[in-house]
C-alpha positions in Angstrom: 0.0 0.0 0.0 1.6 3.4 -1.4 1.8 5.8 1.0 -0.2 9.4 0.1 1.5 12.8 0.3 -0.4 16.1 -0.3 1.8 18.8 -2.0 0.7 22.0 -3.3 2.1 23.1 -6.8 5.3 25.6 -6.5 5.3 24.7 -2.4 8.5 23.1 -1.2 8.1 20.3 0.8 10.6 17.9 3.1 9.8 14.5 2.3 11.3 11.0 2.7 11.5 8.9 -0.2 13.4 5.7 -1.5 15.9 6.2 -4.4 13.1 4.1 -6.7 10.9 7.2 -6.0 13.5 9.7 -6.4 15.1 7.7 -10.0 11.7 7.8 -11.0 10.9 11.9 -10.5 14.0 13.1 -11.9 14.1 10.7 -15.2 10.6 11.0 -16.1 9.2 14.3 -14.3 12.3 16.3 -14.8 10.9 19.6 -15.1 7.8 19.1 -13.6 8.7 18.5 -10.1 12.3 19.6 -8.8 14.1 17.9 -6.3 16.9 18.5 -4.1 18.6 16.0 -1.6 19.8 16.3 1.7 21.1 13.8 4.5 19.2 10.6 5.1 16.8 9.9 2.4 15.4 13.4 2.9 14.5 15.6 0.1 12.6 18.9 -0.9 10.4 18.8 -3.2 8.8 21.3 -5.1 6.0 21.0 -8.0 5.6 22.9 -10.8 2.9 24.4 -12.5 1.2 20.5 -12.4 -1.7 19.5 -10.8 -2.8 15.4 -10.4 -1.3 12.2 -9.6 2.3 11.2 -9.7 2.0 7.0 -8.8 5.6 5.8 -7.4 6.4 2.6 -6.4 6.0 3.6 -2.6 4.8 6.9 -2.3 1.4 8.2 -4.2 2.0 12.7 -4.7 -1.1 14.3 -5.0 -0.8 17.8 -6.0 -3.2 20.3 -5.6 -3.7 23.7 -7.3 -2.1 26.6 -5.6 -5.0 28.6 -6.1 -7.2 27.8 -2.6 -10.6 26.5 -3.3 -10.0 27.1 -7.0 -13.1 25.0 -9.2 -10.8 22.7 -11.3 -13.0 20.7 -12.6 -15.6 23.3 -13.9 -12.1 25.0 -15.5 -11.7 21.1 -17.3 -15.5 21.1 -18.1 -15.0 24.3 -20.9 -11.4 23.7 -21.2 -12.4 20.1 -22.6 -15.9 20.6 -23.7 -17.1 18.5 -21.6 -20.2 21.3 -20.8 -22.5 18.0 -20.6 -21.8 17.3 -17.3 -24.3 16.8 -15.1 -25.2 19.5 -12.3 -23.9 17.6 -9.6 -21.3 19.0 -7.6 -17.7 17.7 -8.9 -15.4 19.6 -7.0 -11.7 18.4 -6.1 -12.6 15.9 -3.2 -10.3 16.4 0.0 -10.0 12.5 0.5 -9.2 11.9 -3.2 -6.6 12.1 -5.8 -7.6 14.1 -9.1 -7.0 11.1 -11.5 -9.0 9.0 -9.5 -11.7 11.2 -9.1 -11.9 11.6 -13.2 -11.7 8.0 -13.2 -14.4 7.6 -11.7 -16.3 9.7 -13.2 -15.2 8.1 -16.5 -16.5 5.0 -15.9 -19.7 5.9 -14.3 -20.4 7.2 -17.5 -19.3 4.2 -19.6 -20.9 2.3 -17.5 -24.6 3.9 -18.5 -23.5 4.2 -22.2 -23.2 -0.1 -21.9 -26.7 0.0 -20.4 -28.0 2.0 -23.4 -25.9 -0.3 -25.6 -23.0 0.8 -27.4 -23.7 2.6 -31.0 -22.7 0.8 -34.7 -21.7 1.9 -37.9 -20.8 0.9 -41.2 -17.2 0.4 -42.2 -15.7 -0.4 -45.8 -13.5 -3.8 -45.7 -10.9 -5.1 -48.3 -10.4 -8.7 -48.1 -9.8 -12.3 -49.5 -12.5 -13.9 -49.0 -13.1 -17.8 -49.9 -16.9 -16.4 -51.2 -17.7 -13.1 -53.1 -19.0 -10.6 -50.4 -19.9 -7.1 -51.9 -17.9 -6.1 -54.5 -15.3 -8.2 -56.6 -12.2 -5.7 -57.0 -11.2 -7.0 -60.2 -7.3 -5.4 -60.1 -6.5 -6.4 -56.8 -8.0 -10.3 -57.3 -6.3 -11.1 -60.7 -2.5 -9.9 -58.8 -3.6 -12.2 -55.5 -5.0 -15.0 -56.9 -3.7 -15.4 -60.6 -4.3 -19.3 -60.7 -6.2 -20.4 -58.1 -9.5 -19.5 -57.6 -10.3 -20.6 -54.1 -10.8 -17.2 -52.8 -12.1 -13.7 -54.0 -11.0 -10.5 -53.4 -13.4 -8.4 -52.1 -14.3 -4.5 -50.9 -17.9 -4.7 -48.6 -19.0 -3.0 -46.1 -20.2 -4.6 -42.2 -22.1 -2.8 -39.6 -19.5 -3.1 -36.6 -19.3 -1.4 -32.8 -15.8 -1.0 -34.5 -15.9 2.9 -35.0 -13.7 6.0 -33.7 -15.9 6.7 -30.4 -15.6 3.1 -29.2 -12.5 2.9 -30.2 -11.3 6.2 -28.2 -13.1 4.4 -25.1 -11.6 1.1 -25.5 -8.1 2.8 -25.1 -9.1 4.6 -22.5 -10.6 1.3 -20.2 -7.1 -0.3 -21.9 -5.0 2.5 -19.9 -6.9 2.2 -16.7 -7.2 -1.7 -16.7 -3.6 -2.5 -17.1 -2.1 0.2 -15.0 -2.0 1.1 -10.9 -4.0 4.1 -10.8 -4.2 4.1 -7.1 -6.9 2.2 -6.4 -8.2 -1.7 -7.7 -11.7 -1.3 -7.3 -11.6 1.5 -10.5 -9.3 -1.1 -12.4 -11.0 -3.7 -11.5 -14.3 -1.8 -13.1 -12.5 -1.3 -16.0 -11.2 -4.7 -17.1 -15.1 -5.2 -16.7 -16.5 -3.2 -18.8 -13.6 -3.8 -21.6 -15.7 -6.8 -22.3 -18.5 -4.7 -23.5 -16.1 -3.6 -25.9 -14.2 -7.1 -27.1 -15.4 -6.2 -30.4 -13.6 -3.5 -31.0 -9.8 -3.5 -31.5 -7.3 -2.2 -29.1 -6.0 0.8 -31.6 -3.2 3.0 -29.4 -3.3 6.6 -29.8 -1.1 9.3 -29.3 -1.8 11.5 -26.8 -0.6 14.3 -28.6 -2.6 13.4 -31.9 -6.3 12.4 -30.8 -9.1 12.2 -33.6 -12.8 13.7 -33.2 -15.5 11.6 -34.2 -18.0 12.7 -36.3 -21.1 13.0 -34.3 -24.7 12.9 -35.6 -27.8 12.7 -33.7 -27.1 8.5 -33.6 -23.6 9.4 -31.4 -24.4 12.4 -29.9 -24.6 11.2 -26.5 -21.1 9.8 -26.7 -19.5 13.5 -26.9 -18.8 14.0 -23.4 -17.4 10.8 -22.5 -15.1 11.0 -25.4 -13.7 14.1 -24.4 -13.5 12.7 -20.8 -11.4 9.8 -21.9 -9.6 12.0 -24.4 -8.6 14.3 -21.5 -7.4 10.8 -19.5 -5.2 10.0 -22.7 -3.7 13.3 -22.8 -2.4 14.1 -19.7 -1.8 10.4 -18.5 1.9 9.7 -18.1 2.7 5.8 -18.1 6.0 5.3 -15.9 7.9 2.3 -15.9 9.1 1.2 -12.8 11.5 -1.2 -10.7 11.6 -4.0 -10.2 9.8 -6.1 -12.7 9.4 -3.5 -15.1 5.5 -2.6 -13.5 3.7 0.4 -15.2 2.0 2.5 -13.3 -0.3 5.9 -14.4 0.5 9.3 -13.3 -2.0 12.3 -14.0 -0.6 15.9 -14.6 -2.9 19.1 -16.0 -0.5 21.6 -16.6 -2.2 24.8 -15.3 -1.3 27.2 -17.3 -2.0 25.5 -20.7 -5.7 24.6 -18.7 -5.8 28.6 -17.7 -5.0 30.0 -21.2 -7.6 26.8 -22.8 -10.2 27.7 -20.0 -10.0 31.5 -21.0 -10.0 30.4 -25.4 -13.2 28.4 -25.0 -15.2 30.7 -22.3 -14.3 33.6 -25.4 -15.2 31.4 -28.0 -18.3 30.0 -26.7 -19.3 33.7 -25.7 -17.9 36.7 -28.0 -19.8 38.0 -30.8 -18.8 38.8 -34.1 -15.2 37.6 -33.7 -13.1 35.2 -34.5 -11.4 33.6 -31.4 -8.4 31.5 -31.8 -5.6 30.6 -30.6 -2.6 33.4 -31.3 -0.2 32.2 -34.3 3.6 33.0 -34.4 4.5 36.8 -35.2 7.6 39.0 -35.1 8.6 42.4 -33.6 11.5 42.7 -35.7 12.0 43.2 -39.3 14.4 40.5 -39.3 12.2 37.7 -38.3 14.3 37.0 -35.4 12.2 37.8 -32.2 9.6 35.3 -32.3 6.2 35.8 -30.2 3.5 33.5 -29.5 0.5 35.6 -27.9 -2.3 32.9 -26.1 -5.7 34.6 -27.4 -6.8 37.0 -30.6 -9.7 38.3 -31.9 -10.5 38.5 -35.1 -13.1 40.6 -37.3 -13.0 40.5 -41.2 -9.3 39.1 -41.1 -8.1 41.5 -39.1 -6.4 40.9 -35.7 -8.4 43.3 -33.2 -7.4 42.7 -30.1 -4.6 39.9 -28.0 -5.5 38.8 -24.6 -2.1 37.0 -22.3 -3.6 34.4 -19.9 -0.9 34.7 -16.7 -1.9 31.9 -14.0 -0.3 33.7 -11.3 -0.5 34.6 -7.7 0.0 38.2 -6.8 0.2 40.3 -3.8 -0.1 43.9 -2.7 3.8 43.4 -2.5 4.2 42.4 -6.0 2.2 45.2 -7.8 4.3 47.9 -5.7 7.5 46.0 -6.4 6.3 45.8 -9.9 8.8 43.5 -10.9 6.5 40.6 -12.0 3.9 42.7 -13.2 6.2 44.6 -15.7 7.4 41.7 -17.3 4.4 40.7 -17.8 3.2 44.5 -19.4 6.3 44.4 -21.7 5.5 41.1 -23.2 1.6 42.3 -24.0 2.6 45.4 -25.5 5.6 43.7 -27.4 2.5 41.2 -28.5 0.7 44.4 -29.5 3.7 46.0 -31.6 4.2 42.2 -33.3 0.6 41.2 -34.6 0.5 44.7 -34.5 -3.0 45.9 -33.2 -4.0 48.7 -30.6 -4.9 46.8 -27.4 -4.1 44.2 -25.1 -5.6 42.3 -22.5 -3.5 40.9 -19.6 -6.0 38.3 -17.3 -5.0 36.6 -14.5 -7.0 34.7 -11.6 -8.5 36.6 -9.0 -8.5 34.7 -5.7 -9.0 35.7 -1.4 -5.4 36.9 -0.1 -4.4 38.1 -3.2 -4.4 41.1 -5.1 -4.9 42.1 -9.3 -5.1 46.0 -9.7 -7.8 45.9 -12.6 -6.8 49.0 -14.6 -10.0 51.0 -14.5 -9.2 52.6 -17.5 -6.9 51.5 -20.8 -3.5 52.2 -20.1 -2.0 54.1 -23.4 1.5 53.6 -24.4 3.7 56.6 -24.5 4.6 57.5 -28.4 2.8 54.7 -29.3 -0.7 53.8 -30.6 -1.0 50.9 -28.4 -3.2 50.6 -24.7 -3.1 47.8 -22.3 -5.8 46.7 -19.8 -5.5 44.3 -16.6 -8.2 42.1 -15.6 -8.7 39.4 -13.2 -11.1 36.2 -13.3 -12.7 34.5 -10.1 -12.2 30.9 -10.6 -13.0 30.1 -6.7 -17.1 30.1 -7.3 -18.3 27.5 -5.5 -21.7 27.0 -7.4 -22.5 26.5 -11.3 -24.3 29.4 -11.3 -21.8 31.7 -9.8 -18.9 30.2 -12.3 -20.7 30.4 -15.3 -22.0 34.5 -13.8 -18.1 35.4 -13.8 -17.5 33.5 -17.1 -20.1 36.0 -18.6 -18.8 38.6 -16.8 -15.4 38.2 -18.2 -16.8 37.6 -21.5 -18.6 40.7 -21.9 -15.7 42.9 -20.5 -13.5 41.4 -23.9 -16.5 42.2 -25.6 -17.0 45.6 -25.5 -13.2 46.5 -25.3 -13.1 44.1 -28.7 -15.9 46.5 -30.0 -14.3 50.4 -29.0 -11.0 49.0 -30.7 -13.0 48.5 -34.0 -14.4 52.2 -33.3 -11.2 53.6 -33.0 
């Protein structure tokens, strides 16, 4: 039984670990959790910006968001369009891990599509077949059987649970099944229902290079639990450990890929009349050296309008009268402005109790240039629905109408 440990991402921590645990983290989680060691299997540890799982042979890390009470998995539900959850509270359980919790989730839902009875659809087949079977494919029959005539070369089409969604799904239950994930009662429900699925081929996907179904009103209700076990593909790590060469499954979101998503989708899904995507690569030089890669622009009649910088930070009074952290983070917005080029920038970062975001009441204008920047902080630490979705609106609106004077100007 693996020992848990709570850590916080970007808080140190003493722990004592065993040089498995410590081979493991600085092979394959270099860069995502540091480690230092001192005297007698003691170490520090300190996360990065990951939240989730890490599964060692004797120690199970938990790591939680730095943000206190912040609503993760409503952030997951429009960062992943998965906006079909049900109302039900799903907040980051104290008692819990955050894969195991998805997990969960993941198979509850399976587990009601198998009730409902996993969809079909037709799929075109090439074969040699001992018996003609749709259509002959002339060509192809005379080059594989140019005596014999035993068999037929055939192209025909079968209806087969053998399509992309249950495919996606079947990886998914593959992952969980055959790796620790903490628990055995949530493997143990997924080797089960991989028999619902024997049909269907094991296919391996990359968790880098995912396909989307196409859905019609015959799949629809599969769109949610696809993304679900799309986002357990993604961001599940599979790390092979000593001795005997046992894989287990580690869970990491990186935050501030899930903050700048969250903020993309919540624009998308809420802005009017333009086009938001995700910023492409520009330069503020002549010379094409000085690359930049802005998060968010907005687009009207292929024009870039206006950029908006997701920073997952936390800042204090001390740091906006230092103004150290916050004017690296103004020169890279305005240097994003000068690059696309357009006339305003957006700099967003999460507002949360104990910290502080001076919201810029007003545009800020650039001196001897025609370029402004605002400041504006989000509330990700809602604790109904309602709420969430309020400041999601609220946000929305505020890009809006600073979206719309910039046209005006």
């Amino acid at each position: 039984m693996r020992s848990r440990i709570d850590l916080v991402e970007f808080e140190r921590k003493e722990l004592t670990l065993t040089d498995s645990d410590v081979k493991i983290l600085r092979d394959e989680f270099g860069g995502k959790v540091d480690i230092f060691s001192l005297t007698g299997g003691r170490h520090l540890v300190t996360p990065q910006e990951y939240v989730g799982n890490i599964v060692l042979p004797d120690h199970c890390l938990v790591i939680r968001p730095k943000i206190p009470h912040l609503n993760f998995f409503l952030m997951l539900t429009d960062a992943y369009d998965l906006a079909k959850f049900r109302d039900e509270t799903f907040r980051y359980a104290e008692e819990r891990g955050l894969l195991e919790a998805l997990i969960e989730k993941f198979l509850g839902d399976v587990e009601q599509l198998c009730r409902r009875g996993i969809s079909k659809g037709y799929n075109d087949f090439e074969g040699n077949l001992p018996f003609l079977r749709g259509r002959l494919q002339i060509i192809q029959d005379l080059r594989r059987n140019p005596m014999l005539h035993h068999k037929i070369y055939c192209r025909y089409s079968d209806f087969t649970p053998d399509v992309l969604e249950n495919q996606i799904l079947r990886y998914a239950l593959h992952l969980i099944a055959s790796q620790s994930i903490g628990t055995e009662d949530l493997s143990s429900r997924a080797r089960q229902l991989t028999y619902y699925f024997e049909s269907v081929p094991l296919r391996i996907f990359s968790s880098t290079d995912i396909p989307s179904p196409v859905y019609t009103r015959l799949n629809q209700h599969y769109e949610t639990i696809v993304n679900l076990a799309k986002l357990v593909i993604r961001n599940t790590t599979l790390n092979l450990q000593a001795p005997g060469n046992v894989k287990f499954s580690s869970f990491l979101v990186n935050m501030n890929v899930l903050f700048e998503e969250f903020l993309r989708r919540v624009l998308r899904s809420r802005v009017r009349d333009f086009i938001v995507r995700k910023g492409g690569e520009y330069y503020l030089d002549t010379l094409g050296k000085f690359r930049r890669r802005p998060d968010i622009t907005l687009k009207k009649n292929k024009c870039e309008i206006l950029v908006v910088d997701a920073k997952y930070k936390l800042l204090s009074q001390k740091d906006f009268e230092q103004g150290k952290a916050v004017d690296s983070d103004v020169n890279q917005i305005v240097s994003y402005c000068l690059a696309i080029p357009v006339k305003h920038g957006v700099l967003v970062y999460p507002k949360i109790q104990g910290a502080v975001v001076e919201e810029t009441p007003q545009p800020v204008q650039v001196r001897e240039k025609d370029v402004k920047f605002s400041i504006k902080a989000v509330d990700l630490t809602r604790t109904t629905r309602e709420g969430f979705m309020a400041e999601c609106d609220s946000f929305s609106q505020y890009i809006q109408k600073i979206a719309e004077a910039t046209v005006l100007e």
